[in-house]
Every structure is written in structure tokens, then in C-alpha cells.
N, C-alpha and C positions, 0 to 999 in steps of 0.2 A: 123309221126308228134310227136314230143314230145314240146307242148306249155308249157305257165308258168301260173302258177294258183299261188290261195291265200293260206297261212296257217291259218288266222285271218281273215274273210270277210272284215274288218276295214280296212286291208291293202288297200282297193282298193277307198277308198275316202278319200279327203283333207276336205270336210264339208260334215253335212249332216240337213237335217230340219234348225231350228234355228242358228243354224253353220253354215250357207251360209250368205258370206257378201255379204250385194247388192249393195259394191262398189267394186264387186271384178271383171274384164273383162269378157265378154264371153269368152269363153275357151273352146276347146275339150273336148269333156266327159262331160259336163254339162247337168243337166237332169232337165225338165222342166218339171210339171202339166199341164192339160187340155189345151193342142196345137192341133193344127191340121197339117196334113201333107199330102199334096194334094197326091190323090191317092193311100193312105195309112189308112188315119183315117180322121173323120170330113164330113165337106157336099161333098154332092157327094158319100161318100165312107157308107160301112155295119156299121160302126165301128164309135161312135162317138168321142168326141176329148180325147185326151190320154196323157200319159206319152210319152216322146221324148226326144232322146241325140243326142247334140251336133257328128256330125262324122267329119266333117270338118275341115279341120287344119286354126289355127287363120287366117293368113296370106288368106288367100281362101276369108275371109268376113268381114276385114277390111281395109277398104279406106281409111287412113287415116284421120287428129285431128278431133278423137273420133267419128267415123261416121261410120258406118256399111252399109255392101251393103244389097241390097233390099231380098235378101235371102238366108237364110243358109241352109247346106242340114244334115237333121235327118235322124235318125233310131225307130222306134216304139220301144216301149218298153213296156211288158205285165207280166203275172205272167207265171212260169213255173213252172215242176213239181221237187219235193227234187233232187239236186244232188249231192254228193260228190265234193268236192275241186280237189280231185285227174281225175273226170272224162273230165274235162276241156282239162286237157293234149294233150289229142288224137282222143276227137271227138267233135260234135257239132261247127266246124270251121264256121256256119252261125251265130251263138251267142254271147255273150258280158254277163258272169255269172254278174250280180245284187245283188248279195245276202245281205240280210239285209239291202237293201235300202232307206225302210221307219224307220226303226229305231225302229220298232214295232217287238216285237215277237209272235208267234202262239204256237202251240202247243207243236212244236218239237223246240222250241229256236230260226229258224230263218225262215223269209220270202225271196221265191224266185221268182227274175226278171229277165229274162234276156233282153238283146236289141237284133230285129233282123236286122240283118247284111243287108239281100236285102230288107228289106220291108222298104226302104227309099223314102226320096224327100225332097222337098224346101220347106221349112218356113219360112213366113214372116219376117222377124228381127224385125219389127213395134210387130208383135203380141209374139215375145219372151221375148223381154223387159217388155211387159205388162204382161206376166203371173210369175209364182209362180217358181222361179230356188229352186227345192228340194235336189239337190246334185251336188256335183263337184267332180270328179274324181281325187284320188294324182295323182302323180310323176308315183308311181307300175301302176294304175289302168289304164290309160291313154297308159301306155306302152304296157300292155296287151292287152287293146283295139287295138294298128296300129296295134301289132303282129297279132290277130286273123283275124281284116278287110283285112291284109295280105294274110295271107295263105287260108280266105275262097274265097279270089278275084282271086286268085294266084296258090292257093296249094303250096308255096313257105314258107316253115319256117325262118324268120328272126331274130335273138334272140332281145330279147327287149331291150339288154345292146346298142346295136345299133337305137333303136329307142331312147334310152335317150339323147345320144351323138346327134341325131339331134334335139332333139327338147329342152335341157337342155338352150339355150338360150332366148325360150319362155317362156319354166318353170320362169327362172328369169326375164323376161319383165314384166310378169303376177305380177309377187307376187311383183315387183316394185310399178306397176302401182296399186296394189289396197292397200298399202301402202300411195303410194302420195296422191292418191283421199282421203283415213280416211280423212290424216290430214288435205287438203284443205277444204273438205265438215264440214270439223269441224270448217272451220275459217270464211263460208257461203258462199264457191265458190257453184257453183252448179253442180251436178255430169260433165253434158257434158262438161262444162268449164273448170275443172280438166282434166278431161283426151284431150281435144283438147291441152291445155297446157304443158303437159307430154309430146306428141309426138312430136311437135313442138322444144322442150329443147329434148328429145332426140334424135331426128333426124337430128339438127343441126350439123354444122360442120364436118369436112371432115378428116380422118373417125369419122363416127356418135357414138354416144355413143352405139344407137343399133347395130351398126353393129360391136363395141367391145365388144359386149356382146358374141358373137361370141366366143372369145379368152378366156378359161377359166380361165387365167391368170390376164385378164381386168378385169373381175366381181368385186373384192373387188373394185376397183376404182370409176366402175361407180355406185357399190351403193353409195358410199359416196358422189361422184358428187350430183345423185339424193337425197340423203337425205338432204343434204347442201343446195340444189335449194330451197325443198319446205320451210323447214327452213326460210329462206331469203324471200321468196315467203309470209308466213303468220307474218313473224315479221319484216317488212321492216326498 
């Protein structure tokens, strides 16, 4: 196995603490505060409620305008011991490196997390939305993760240049739609009404705008579409 690691622990989140928009979608790689994860952590389990990432591809947990299914599935996520960047490469395929996740330093400069890969399950979506989203994983970070949940499900190394390519259309759905919601929630839509709205306007029509998100080619397009919508939308 030769995986891909970070050179800058930063590479591997789009926000982190106060850097999390709470109008931005659930999304993969998303790391929540005091959740529970049936049979993992919480009642019932040794372990009370925990840190928890998103493992889940969007698509898996949302039903569409703006409605999520009744449960999305986690990975635990706990402290581990110092690793190197470079150790990621070649072993610990059941992990998800965390590093500097709270945004806090210790002794040696940085605090380490990782997620783990089997100790997952289903969490409520009612009780994700009520807790504390503490970080959201970029573009790198997210890639890293299918790569590793890959090859430790698998033992199959996939480069992540390949995981981009599938998922660069949700990359841009995401950062659409927590764009549209700002500006709605700022004209006093209210979050769910935003985003039922969003999917509705981009799901219309034949082919859909989502589904030309698709064609890297289309993207400039349909952000302009979408930006023009909400536009029109709050200054009628």
C-alpha cells in the first residue's frame, strides 16, 4: 500500500470550530460533538457519547427538498497516539488521521484523532442536526478518507485522484447550496425552506442542473444559474 497523507494537517479540513457554517449541508467527513452511535458509544454501549464522522456518501442520506433520512452511518472518533504524516502511507488502513482537529495545541504542537474505520453505525439525523458540527473535511481530506475506508474494507488501493473525479460534483452541489441558503437565511427564509427550494430549482428540468453538474464543462453555467436564482429569489 502506498496511501496519501497530509504535508500540513490543514490540508485535510474545509472548516474547523467557528469556521463551520451552520448553513453549510451535511456532507461526508463531517465531525460532530457528543453523538451517539448505536453500538459504538452512548446508552447501551461502555463508552459514553463521543465525537463522530460523517462516513456516508451524501446521496446515501438525503431524500430529497431538504430532508434527510432517518439515519446516517458514523465512524467513532477518539484520541490516538503521535504519528507521523508519512506513517499513514502504509499502515493503519482501519483509521482516518484527525490531526489538529480541535484546533488546540498540546505540547508537541499538535493533537491527535483519528476516526475508526469499523467501529461504526447509525445515527439519528434528528440528533446530528441538534449537536455541535466541529469540522468539515476539504476536497484532500474527504479523498483520503474513501481512499483509506477503501483499502481497509477492500485491501484494494484506489488513488484519490479517482475519488475526486467521482465525487467533484457534490463537492460543487455542497458549496452551491450552502452559498444559496447564506443568502436566503439572510433575506429570513428559514434554513429548511432554503434548501427544499435549492433542490427543487435544481432538480428541475430535463437534464437537471444537478445532473449537469456532472459535466465539468457545465459547472460555470449552473453556478450562474444558481446564483442568478437566488438573486431573483431575494430581490424580486
Amino acid at each position: 500500500m502506498n496511501l496519501a497523507t497530509y504535508t500540513d494537517p490543514a490540508e485535510l479540513y474545509l472548516a474547523r470550530g467557528d469556521e463551520v457554517n451552520p448553513n453549510r449541508p451535511l456532507f461526508s467527513g463531517d465531525i460532530f460533538n457528543e453523538v451517539a452511535i448505536p453500538g459504538v458509544q452512548g446508552p447501551g454501549t461502555e463508552i459514553d457519547k463521543g465525537i463522530g464522522m460523517i462516513i456516508a456518501h451524501p446521496c446515501s442520506f438525503r431524500i430529497g427538498q431538504g430532508q434527510l433520512g432517518d439515519r446516517i452511518l458514523m465512524a467513532q472518533v477518539r484520541p490516538h497516539t503521535k504519528q507521523g504524516a508519512g506513517a499513514w502511507r502504509t499502515g493503519f488502513l482501519n483509521l482516518m488521521p484527525l490531526t489538529d482537529l480541535t484546533l488546540q495545541s498540546d505540547t508537541t504542537d499538535h493533537n491527535y484523532w483519528v476516526a475508526h474505520l469499523e467501529l461504526v453505525g447509525l445515527t439519528s439525523s434528528a440528533e446530528l442536526v441538534a449537536a455541535e458540527r466541529i469540522a468539515c473535511l476539504s476536497e484532500r481530506g474527504l479523498n483520503i478518507l474513501q481512499q483509506r475506508l477503501t483499502a481497509h474494507l477492500t485491501r484494494t488501493e484506489v488513488p484519490t485522484e479517482m475519488f475526486y473525479e467521482a465525487f467533484a460534483h457534490t463537492f460543487e452541489e455542497a458549496d452551491l447550496l450552502e452559498e444559496w441558503t447564506d443568502k436566503l437565511v439572510d433575506a429570513g427564509w428559514t434554513q429548511g425552506s432554503a434548501v427544499a427550494e435549492f433542490e427543487t430549482f435544481i432538480r428541475a428540468d430535463d437534464p437537471s442542473l444537478q445532473r449537469r453538474l456532472e459535466n465539468p464543462s457545465d459547472r460555470p453555467f449552473v453556478r450562474r444559474a444558481c446564483r442568478q436564482r437566488a438573486v431573483q429569489i431575494v430581490n424580486p
